[in-house]
The first five atom37 places (N, CA, C, CB, O) and aatype in JSON, in Angstrom:
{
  "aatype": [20, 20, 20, 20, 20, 20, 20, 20, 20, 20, 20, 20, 20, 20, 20, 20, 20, 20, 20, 20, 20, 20, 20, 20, 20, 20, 20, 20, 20, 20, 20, 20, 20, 20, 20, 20, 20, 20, 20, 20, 20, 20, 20, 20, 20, 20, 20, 20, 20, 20, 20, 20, 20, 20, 20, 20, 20, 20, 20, 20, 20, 20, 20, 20, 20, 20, 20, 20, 20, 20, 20, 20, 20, 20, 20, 20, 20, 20, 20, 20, 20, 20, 20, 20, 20, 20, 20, 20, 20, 20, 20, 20, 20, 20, 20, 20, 20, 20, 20, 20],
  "atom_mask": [
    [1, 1, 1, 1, 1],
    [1, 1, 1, 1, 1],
    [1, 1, 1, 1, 1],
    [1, 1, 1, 1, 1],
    [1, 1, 1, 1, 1],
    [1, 1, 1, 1, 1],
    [1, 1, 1, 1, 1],
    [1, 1, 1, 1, 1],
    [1, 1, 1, 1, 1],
    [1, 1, 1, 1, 1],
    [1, 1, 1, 1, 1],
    [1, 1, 1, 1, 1],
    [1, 1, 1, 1, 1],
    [1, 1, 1, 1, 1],
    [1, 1, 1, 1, 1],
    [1, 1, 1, 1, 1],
    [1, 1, 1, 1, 1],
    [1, 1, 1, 1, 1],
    [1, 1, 1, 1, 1],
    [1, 1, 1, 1, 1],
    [1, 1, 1, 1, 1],
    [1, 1, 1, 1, 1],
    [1, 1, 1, 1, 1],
    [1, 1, 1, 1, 1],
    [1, 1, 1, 1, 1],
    [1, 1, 1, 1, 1],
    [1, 1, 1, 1, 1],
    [1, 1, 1, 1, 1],
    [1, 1, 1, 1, 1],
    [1, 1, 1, 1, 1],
    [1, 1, 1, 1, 1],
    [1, 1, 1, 1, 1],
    [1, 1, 1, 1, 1],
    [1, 1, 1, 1, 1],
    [1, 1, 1, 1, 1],
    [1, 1, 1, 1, 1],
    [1, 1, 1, 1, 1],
    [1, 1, 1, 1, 1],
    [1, 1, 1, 1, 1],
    [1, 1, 1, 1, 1],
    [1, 1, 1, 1, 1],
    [1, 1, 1, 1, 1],
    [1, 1, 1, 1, 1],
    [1, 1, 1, 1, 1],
    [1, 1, 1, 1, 1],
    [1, 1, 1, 1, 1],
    [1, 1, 1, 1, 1],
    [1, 1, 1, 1, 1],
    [1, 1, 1, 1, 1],
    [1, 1, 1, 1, 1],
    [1, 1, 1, 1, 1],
    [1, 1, 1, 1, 1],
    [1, 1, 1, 1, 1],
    [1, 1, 1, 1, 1],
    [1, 1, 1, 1, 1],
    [1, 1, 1, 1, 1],
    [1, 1, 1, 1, 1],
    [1, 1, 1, 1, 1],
    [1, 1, 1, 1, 1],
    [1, 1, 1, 1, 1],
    [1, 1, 1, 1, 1],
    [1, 1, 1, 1, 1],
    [1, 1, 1, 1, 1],
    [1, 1, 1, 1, 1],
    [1, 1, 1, 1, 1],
    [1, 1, 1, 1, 1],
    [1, 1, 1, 1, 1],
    [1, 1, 1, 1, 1],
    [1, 1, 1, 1, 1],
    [1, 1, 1, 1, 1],
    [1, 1, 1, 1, 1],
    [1, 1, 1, 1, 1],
    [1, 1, 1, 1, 1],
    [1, 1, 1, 1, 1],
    [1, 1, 1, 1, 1],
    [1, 1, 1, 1, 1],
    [1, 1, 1, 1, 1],
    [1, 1, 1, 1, 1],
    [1, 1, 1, 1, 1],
    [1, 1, 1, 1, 1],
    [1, 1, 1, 1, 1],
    [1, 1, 1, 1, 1],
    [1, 1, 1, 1, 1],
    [1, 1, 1, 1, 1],
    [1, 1, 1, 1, 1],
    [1, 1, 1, 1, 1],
    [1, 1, 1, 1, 1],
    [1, 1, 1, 1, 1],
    [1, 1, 1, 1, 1],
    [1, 1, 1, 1, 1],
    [1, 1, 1, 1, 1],
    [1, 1, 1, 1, 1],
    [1, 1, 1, 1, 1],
    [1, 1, 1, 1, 1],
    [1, 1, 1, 1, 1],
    [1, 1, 1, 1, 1],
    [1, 1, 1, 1, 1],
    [1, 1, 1, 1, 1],
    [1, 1, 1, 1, 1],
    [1, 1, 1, 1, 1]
  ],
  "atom_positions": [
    [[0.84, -1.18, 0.0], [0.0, 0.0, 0.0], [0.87, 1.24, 0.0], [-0.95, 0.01, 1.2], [1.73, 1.6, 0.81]],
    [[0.48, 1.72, -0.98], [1.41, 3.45, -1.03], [0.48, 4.67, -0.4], [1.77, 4.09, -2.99], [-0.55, 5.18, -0.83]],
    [[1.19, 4.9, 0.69], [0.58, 6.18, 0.93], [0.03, 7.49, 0.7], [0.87, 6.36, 1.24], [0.88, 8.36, 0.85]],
    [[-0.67, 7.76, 0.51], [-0.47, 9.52, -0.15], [-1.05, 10.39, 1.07], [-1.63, 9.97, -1.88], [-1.99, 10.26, 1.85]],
    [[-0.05, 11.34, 0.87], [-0.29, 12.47, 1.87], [-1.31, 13.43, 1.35], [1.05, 13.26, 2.18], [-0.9, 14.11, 0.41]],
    [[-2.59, 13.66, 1.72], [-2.88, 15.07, 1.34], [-2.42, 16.09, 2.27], [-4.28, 15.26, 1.16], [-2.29, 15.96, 3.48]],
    [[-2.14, 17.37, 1.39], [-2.28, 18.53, 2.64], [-3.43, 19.41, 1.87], [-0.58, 19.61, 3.06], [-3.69, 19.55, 0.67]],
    [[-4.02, 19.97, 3.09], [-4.9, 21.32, 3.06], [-4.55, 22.05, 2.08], [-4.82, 22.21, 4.23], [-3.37, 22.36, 1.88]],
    [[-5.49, 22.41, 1.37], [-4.68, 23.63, 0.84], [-5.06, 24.64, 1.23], [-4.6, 23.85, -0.41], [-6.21, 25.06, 1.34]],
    [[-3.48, 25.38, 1.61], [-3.78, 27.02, 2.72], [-4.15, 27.96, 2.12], [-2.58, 27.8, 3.48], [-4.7, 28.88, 2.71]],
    [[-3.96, 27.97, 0.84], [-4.07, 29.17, -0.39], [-5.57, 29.67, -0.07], [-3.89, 28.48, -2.27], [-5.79, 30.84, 0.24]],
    [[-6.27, 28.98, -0.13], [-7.92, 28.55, -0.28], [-8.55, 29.01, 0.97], [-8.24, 26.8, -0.43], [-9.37, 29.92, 1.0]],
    [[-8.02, 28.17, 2.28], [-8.21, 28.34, 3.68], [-8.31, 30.05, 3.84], [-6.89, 27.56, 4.58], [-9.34, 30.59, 4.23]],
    [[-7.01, 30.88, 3.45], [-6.58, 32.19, 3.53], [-7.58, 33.04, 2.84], [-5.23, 32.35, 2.99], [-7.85, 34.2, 3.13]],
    [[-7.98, 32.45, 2.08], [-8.92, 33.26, 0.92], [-10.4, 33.37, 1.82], [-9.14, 32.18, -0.86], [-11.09, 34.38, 1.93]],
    [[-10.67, 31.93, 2.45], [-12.19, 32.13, 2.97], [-11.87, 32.86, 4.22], [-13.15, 30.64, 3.29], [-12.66, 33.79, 4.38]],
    [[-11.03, 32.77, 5.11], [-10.99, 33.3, 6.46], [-10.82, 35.16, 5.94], [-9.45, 32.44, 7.52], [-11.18, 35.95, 6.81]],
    [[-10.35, 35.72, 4.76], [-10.43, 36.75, 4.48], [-11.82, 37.18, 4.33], [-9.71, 36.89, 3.6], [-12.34, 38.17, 4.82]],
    [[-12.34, 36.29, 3.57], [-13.9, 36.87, 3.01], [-14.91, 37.05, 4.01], [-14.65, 35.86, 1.98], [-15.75, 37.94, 4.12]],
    [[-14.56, 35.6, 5.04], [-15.44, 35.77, 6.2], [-15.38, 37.21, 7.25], [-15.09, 34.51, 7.03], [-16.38, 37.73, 7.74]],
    [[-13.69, 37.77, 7.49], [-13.39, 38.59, 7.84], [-14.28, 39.64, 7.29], [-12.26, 38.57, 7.73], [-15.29, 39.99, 7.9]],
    [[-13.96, 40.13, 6.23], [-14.53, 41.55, 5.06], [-15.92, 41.21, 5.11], [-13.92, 41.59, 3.11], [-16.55, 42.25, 4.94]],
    [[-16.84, 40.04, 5.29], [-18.42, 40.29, 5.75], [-18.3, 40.66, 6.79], [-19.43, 39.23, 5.82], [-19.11, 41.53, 7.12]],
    [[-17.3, 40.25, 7.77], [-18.58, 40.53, 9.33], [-17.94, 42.41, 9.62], [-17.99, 38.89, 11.57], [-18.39, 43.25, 10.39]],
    [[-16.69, 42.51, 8.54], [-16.06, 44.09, 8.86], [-17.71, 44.84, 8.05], [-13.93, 44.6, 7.68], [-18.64, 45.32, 8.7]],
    [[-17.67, 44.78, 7.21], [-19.06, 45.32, 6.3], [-19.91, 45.34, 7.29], [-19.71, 44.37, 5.0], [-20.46, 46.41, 7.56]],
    [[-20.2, 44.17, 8.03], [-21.73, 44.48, 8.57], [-21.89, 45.54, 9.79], [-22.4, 43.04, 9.13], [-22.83, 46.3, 10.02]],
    [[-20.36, 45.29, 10.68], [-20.19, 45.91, 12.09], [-20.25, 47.41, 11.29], [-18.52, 45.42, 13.16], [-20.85, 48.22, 11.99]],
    [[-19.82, 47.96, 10.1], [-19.58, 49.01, 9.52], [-20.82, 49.68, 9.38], [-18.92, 48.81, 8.42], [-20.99, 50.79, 9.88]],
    [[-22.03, 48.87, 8.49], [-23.31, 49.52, 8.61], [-23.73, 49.59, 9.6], [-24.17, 49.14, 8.03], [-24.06, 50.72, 9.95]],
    [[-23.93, 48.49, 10.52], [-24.18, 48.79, 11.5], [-23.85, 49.95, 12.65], [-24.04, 47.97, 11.66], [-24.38, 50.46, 13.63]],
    [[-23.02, 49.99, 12.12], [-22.08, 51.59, 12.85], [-22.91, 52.67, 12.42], [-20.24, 52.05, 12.13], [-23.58, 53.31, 13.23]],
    [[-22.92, 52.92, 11.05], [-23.36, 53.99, 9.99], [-25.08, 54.28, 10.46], [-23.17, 53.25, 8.14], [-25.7, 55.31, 10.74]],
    [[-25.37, 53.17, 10.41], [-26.9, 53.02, 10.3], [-27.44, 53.54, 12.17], [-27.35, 50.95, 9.72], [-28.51, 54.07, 12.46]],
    [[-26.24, 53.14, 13.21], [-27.08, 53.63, 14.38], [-26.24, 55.45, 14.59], [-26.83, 52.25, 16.06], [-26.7, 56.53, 14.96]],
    [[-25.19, 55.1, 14.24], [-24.96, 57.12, 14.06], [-26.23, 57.88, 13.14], [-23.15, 57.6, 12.85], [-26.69, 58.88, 13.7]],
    [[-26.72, 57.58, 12.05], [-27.96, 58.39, 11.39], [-28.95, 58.37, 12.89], [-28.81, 57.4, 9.73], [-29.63, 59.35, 13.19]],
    [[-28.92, 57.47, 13.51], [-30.4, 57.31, 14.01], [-30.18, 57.65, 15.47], [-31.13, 55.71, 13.79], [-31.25, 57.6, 16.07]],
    [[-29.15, 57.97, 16.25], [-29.41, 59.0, 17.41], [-28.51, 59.95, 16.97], [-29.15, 58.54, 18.98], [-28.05, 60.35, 18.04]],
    [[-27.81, 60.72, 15.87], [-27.38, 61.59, 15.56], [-28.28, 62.98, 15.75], [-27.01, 61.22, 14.47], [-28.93, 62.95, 14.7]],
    [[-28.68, 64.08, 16.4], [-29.4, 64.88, 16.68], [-29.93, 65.6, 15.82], [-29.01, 65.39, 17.35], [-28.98, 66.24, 15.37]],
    [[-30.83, 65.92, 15.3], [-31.36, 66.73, 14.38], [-32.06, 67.97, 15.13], [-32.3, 65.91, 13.5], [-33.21, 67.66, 15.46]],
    [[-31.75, 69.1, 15.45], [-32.18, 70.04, 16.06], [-33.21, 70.87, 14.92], [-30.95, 70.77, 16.66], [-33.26, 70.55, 13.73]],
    [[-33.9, 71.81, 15.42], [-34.58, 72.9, 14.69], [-34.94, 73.67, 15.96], [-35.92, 72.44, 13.67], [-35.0, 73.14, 17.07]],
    [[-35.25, 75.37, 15.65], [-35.54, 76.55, 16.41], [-37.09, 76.14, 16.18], [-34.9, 78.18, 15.83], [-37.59, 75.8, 15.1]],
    [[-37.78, 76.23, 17.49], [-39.11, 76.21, 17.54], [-39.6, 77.08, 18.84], [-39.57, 74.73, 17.55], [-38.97, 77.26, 19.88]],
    [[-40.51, 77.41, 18.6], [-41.54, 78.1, 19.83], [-41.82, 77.31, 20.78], [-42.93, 78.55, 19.43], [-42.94, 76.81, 20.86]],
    [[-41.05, 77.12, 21.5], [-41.63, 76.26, 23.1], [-42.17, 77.12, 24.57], [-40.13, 75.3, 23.79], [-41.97, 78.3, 24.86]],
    [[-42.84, 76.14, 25.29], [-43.49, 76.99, 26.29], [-42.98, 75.98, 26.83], [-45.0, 77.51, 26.43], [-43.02, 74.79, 26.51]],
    [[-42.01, 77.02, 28.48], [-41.21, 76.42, 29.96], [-42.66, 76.04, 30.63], [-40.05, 77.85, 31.13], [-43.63, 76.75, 30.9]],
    [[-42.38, 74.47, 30.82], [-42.94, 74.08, 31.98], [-42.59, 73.78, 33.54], [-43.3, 73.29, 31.63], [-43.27, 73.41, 34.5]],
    [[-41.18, 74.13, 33.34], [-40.57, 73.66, 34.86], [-38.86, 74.11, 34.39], [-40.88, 71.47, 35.36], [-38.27, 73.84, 33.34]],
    [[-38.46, 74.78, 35.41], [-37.06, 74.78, 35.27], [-36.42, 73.99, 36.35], [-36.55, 76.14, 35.24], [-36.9, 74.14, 37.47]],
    [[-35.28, 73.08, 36.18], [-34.99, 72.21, 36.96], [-33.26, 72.08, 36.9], [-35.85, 70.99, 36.59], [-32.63, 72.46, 35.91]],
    [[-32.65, 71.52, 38.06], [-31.23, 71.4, 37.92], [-30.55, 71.47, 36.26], [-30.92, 69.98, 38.63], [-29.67, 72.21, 35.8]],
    [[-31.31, 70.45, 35.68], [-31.28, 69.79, 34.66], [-30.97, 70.53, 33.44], [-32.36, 69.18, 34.61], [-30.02, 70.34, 32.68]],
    [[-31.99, 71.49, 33.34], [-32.44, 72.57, 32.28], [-33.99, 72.33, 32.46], [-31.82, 72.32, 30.54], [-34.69, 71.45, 32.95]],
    [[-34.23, 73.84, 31.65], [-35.7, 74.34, 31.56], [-36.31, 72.79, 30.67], [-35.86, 76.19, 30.5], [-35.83, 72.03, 29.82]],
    [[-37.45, 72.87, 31.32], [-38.4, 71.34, 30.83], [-39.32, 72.03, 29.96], [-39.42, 70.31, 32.23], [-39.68, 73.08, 30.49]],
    [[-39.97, 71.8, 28.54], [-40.43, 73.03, 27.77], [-41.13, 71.77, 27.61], [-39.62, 74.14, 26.57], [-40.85, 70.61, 27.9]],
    [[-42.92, 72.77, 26.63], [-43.51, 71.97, 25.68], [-43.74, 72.57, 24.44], [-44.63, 71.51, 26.14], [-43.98, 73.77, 24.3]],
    [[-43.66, 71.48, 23.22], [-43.5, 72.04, 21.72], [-45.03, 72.36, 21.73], [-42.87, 70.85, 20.32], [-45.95, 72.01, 22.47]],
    [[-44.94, 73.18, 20.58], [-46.52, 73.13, 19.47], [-47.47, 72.05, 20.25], [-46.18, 72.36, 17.44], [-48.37, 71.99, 21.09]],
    [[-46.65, 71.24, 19.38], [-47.31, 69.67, 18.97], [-47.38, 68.6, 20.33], [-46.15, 68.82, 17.64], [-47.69, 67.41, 20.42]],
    [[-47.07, 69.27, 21.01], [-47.22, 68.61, 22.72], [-46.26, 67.48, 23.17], [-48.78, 67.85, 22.97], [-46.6, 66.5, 23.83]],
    [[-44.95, 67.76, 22.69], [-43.84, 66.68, 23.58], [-43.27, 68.04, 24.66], [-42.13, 65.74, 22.26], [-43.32, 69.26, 24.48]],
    [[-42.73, 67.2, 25.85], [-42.4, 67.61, 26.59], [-40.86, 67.27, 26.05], [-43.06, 67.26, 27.75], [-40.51, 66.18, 25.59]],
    [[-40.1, 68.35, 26.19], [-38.43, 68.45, 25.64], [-37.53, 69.15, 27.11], [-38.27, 69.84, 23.89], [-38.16, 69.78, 27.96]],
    [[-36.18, 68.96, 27.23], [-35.24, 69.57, 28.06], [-34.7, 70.54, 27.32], [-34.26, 68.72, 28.59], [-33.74, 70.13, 26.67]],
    [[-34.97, 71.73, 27.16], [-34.05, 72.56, 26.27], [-32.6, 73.25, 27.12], [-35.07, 73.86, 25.63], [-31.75, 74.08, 26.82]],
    [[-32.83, 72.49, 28.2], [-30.87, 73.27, 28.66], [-31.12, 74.61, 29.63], [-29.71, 74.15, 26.76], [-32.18, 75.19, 29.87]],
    [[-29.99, 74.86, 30.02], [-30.42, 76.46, 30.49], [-31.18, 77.16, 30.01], [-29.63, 77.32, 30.49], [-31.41, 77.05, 28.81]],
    [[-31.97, 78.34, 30.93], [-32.64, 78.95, 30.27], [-32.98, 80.0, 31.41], [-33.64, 78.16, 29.57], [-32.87, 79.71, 32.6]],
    [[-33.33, 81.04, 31.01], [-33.33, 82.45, 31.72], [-34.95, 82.46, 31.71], [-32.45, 83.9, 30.8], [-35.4, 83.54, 31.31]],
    [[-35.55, 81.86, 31.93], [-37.29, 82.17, 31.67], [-38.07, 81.49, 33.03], [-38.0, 81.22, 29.95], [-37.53, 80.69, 33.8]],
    [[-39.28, 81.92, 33.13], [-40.34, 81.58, 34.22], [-41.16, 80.55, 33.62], [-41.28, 82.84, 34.68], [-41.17, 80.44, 32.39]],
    [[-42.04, 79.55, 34.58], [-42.82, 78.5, 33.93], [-43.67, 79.53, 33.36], [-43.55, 77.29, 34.87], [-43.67, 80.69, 33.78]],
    [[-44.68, 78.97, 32.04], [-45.68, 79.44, 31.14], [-44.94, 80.4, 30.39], [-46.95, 80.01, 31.81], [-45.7, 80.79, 29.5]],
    [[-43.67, 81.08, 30.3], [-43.18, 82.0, 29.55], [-42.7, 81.21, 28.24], [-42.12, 82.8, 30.31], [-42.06, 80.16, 28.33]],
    [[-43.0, 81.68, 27.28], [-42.87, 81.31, 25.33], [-41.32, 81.46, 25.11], [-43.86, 82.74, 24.0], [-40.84, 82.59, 25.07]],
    [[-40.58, 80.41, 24.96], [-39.03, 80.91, 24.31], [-38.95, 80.17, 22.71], [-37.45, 80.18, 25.49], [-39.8, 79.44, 22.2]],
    [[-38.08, 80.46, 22.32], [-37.45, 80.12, 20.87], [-36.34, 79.15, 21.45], [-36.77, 81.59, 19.86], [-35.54, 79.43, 22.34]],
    [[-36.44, 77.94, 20.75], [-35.51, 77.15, 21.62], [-35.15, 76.03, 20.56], [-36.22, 76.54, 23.13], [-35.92, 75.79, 19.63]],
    [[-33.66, 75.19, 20.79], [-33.55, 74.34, 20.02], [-34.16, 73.37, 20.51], [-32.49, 74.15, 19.68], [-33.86, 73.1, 21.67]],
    [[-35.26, 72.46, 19.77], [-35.36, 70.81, 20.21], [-34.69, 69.99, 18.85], [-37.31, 70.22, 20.51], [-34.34, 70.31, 17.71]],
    [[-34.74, 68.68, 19.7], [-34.43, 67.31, 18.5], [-35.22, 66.92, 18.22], [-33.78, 66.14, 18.67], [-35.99, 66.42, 19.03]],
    [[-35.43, 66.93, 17.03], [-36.78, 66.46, 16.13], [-36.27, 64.62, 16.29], [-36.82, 67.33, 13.94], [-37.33, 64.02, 16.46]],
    [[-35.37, 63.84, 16.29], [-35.79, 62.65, 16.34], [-36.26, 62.01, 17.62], [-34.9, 62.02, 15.86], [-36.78, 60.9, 17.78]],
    [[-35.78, 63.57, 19.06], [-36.38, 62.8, 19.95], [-37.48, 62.6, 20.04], [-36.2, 63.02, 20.83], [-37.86, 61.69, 20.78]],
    [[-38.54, 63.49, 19.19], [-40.06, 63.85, 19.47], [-40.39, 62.68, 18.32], [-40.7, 65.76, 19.14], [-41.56, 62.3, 18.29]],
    [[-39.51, 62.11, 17.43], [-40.08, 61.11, 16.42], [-39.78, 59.89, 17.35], [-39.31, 61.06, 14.76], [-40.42, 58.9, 17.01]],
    [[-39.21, 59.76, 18.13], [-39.11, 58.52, 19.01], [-40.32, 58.12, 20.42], [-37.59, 58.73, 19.64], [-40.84, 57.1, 20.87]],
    [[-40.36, 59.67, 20.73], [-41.29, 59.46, 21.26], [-42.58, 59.51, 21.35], [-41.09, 59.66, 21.71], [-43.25, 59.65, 22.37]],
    [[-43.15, 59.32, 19.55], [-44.01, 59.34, 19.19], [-44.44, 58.02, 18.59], [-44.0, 60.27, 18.65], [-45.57, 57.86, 18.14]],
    [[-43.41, 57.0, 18.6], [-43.24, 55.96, 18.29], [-43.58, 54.76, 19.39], [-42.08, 56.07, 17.85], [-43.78, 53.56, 19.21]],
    [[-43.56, 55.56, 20.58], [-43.36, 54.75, 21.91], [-44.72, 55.03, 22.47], [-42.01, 55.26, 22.98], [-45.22, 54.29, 23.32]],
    [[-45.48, 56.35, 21.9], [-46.98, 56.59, 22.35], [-48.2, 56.59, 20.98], [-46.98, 58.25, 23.16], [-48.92, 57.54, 20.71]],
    [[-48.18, 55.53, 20.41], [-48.88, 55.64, 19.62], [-50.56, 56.5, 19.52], [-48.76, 54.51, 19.46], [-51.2, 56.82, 18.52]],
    [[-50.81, 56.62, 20.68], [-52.53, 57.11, 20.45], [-52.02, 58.89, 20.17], [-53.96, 56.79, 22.39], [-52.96, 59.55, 19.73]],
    [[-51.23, 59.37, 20.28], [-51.18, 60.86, 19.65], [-51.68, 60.98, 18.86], [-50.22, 61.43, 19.28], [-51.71, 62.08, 18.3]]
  ]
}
């Protein structure tokens, strides 16, 4: 009986452990991309009314009735300011209260 040796071939081995690599780099990548878009802040100047000023910052309400933290603020409760909010926080938390 004559033996034969196989060996592996590494050429091949190297090639899939690369590819497998470059999917899971791709996915951790969108995945990166895709949750920076989605708590990345989107601000806009809107008309809010202070409901409470607190350690925290002034506690305001929009137009459209979310309650927002707009940060410091020099104003009395019920007084009208121009203030930045995040529009995705008010899309999140409109998501979480559906009967609005």
């Amino acid at each position: 009986m004559s033996g034969t040796n196989i060996k592996p071939n590494k050429k091949s081995s190297k090639n899939s452990t690369f590819i497998i690599a470059g999917v899971i780099a791709l996915g951790a990548g969108l995945l990166f991309a895709y949750l920076m878009f989605y708590t990345s802040p989107e601000h806009n100047m809107e008309m809010v009314k202070v409901i409470a000023v607190t350690e925290d910052g002034c506690i305001a309400e929009t137009m459209d009735g979310y309650a927002v933290n707009i940060g410091e603020c020099n104003a009395t409760p019920g007084q009208f300011v121009d203030a930045l909010v995040d529009q995705k926080t008010k899309e999140r938390a409109a998501l979480m209260n559906p009967t609005n």
